[in-house]
N, C-alpha and C positions, 0 to 999 in steps of 0.2 A: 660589399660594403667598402665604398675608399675610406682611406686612411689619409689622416690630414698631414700633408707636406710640411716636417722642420725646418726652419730655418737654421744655417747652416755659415756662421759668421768668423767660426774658430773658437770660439768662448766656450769654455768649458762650465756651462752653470751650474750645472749638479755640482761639482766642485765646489763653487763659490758659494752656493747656498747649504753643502756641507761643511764647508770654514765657518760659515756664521752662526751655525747650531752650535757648533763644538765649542767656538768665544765666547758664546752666551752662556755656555756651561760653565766657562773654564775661563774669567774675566780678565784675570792676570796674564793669559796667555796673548791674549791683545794686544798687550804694550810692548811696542816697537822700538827702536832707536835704527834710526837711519844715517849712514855712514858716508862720509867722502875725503878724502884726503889731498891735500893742494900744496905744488912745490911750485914756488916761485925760481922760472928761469933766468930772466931778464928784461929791462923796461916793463913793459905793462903785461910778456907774456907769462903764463902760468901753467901747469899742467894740472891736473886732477886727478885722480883714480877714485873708482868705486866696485868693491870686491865683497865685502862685509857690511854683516847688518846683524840686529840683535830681535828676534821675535820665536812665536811660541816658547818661551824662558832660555832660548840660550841662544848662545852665539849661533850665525847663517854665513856661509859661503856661496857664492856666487858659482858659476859653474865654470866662468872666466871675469877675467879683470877687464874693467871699462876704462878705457882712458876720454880724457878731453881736452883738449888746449883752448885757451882763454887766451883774447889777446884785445887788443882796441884796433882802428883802420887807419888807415897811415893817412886819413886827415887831422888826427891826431898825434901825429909824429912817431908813431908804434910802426911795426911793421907784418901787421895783421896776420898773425899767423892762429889765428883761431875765431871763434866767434866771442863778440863782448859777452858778459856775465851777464848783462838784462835780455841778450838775446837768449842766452841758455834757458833763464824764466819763461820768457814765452812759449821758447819748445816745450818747458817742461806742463807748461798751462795747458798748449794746446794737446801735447800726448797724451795729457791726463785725460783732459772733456773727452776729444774719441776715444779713447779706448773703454770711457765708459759710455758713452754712445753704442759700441758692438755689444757693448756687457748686457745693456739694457733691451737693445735689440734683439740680441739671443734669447732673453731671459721671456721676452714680448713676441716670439716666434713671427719676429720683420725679418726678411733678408733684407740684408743691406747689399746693394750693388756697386755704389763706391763714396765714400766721403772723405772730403778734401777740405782742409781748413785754410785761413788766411787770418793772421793775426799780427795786429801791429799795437805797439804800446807808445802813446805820446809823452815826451818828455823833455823838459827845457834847461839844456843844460848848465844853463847860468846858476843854475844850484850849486853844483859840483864840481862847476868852477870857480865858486864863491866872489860871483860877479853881483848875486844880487841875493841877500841871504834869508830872503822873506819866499825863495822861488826852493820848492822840495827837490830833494836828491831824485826822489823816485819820479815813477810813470804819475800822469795825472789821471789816464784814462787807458784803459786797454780796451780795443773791439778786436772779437774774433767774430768771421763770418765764414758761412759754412754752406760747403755746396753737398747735400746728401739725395743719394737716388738709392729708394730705395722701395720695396714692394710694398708699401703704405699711405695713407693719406695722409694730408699737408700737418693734418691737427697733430694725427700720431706721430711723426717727424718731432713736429715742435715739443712732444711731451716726452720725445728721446731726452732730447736735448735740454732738456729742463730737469730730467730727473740727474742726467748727467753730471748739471752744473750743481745740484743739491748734493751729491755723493761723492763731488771730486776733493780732494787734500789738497792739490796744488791750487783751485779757484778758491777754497777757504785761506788760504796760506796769503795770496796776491788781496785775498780783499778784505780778510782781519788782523788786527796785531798780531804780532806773535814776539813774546821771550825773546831776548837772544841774549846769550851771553858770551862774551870774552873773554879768557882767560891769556895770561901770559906767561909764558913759560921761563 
């Protein structure tokens, strides 16, 4: 008798699908607070760190501290020493959608053989240089396009990536309101 061959993506599902029983039990345990802290160096640059986060009811430690520098391109008279902050969005869009693309993948016994995103956000920046005040700060549009090879058909492929884009925080984040608050110290 064969045994049917797992797919093998890295994703630990049993895991994931035991976090979700234990939430469901335990609702409060759900609520998150996500962490980053930004020190302004100079001009437009900035650094970041991200080390802490607050979930299952208490304070999280990271295993190491993340840094990032932020900065604009020295067509803007910066002297680029990092990537702009809307670029950061995109990374964080597109790492989000794959990583739940392997999630779903795993979960759907697809091996994935390699998927490689490409993501650009259109944006006119006469907003935020207050040249023209009827034109938004932000992206008007974001396309990510996506090249996946992977042991399935086209359809299955496309309902990775649809469950993906249904289950991701950063594509809800990019594409509904959200809060934000200010505080000044």
């Amino acid at each position: 008798m064969a045994s049917e061959v797992q797919a093998n993506n890295g994703v630990n599902v049993e895991a994931l699908l035991s976090a979700r029983e234990a939430l469901t039990n335990a609702p409060e345990a759900a609520q998150f607070k996500w962490r980053a802290a930004c020190e302004w160096k100079d001009g437009t640059h900035s650094h970041s760190t991200v080390e802490s986060f607050y979930g299952l009811g208490q304070d999280q430690h990271r295993k190491t501290t993340f840094a990032f520098d932020a900065d604009h391109p020295e067509v803007f008279a910066s002297l680029d020493q990092g990537a702009t902050p809307v670029e950061y969005v995109l990374v964080g869009l597109a790492s989000c959608l794959t990583a739940g693309i392997a999630a779903v993948a795993q979960n759907r016994n697809i091996q994935l053989k390699s998927v490689k995103a490409t993501i650009e956000g259109d944006m006119d920046i006469a907003g935020i240089l207050g040249i023209d005040s009827d034109v938004r700060n932000g992206f008007s549009g974001i396309t990510v396009r996506y090249n996946i090879d992977a042991d399935a058909k086209p359809e299955d492929i496309e309902a990775l990536v649809a469950q993906s884009q249904k289950r991701s925080a950063v594509y809800d984040i990019v594409t509904n309101p959200t809060n934000v608050t200010v505080v000044v110290n």
